[in-house]
Residue frames as qw, qx, qy, qz and C-alpha x, y, z in Angstrom:
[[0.639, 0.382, -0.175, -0.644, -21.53, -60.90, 46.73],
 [0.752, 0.099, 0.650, -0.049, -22.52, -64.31, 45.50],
 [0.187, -0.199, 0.619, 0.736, -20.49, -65.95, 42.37],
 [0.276, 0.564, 0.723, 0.289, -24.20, -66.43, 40.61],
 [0.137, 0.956, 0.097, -0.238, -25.09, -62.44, 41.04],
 [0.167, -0.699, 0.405, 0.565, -21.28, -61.54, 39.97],
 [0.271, -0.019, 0.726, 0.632, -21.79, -63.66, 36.78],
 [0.252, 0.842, 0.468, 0.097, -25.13, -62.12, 35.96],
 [0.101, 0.947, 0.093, -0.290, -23.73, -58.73, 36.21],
 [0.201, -0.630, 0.455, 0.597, -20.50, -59.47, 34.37],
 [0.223, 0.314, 0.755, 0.531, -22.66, -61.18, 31.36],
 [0.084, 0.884, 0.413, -0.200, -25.22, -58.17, 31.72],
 [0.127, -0.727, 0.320, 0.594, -22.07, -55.78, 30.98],
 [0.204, -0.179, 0.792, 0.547, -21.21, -58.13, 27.43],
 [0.228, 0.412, 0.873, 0.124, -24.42, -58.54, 26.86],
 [0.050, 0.864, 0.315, -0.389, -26.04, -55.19, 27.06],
 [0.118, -0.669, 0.484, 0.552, -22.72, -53.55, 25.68],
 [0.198, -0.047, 0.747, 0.633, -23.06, -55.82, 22.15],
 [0.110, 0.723, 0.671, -0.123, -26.54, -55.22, 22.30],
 [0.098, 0.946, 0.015, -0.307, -26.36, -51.22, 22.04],
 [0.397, -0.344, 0.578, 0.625, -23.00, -51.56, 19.92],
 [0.234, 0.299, 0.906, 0.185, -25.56, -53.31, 17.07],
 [0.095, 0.804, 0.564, -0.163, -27.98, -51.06, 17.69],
 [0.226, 0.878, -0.123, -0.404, -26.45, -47.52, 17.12],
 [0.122, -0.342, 0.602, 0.710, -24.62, -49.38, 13.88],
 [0.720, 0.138, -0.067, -0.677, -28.64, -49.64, 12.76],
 [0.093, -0.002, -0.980, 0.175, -28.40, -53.53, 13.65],
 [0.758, -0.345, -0.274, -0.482, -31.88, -55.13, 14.55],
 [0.093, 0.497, -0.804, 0.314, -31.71, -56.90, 18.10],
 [0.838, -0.302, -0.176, -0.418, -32.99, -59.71, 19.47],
 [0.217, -0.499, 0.739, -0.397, -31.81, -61.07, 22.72],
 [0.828, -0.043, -0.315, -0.462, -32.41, -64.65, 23.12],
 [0.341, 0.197, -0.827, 0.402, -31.55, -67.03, 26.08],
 [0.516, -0.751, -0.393, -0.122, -33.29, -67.19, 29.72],
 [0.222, 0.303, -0.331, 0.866, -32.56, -64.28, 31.65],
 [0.403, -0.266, -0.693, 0.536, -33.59, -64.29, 34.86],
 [0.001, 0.832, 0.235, 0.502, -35.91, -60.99, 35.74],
 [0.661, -0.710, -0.041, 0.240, -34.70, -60.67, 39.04],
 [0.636, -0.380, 0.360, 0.567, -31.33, -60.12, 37.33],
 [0.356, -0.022, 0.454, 0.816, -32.14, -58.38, 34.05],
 [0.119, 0.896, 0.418, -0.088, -35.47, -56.88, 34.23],
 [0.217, -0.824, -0.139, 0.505, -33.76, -53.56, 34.95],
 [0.418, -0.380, 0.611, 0.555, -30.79, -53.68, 32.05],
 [0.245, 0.503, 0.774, 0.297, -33.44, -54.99, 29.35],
 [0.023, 0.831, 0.520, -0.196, -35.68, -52.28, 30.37],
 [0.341, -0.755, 0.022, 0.560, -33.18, -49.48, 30.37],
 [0.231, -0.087, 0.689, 0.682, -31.39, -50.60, 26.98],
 [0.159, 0.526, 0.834, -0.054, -35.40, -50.50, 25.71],
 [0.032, -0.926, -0.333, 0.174, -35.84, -46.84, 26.62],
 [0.177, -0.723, 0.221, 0.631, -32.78, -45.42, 25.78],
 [0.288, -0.064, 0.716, 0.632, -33.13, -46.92, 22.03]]
């Protein structure tokens, strides 16, 4: 695996994971950087549907 995929997926894990933390303590979220879709479409999407 290439070091640019292993740091998307190990800032997808911190990122996702404070993201839904926030959320189920009734937090508003708003994600805000440039995330790649190739690399976070899927994560984004998922965290989306399960909140």
């Amino acid at each position: 695996m290439d070091d640019r995929l292993q740091r998307s997926r190990d800032a997808s894990i911190l990122i996702v994971g404070a993201a839904r933390r926030a959320l189920s303590l009734g937090h508003d979220v708003i994600l805000d950087g440039i995330f790649p879709l190739r690399d976070y479409s899927t994560l984004f999407e998922r965290l989306f549907q399960d909140h």
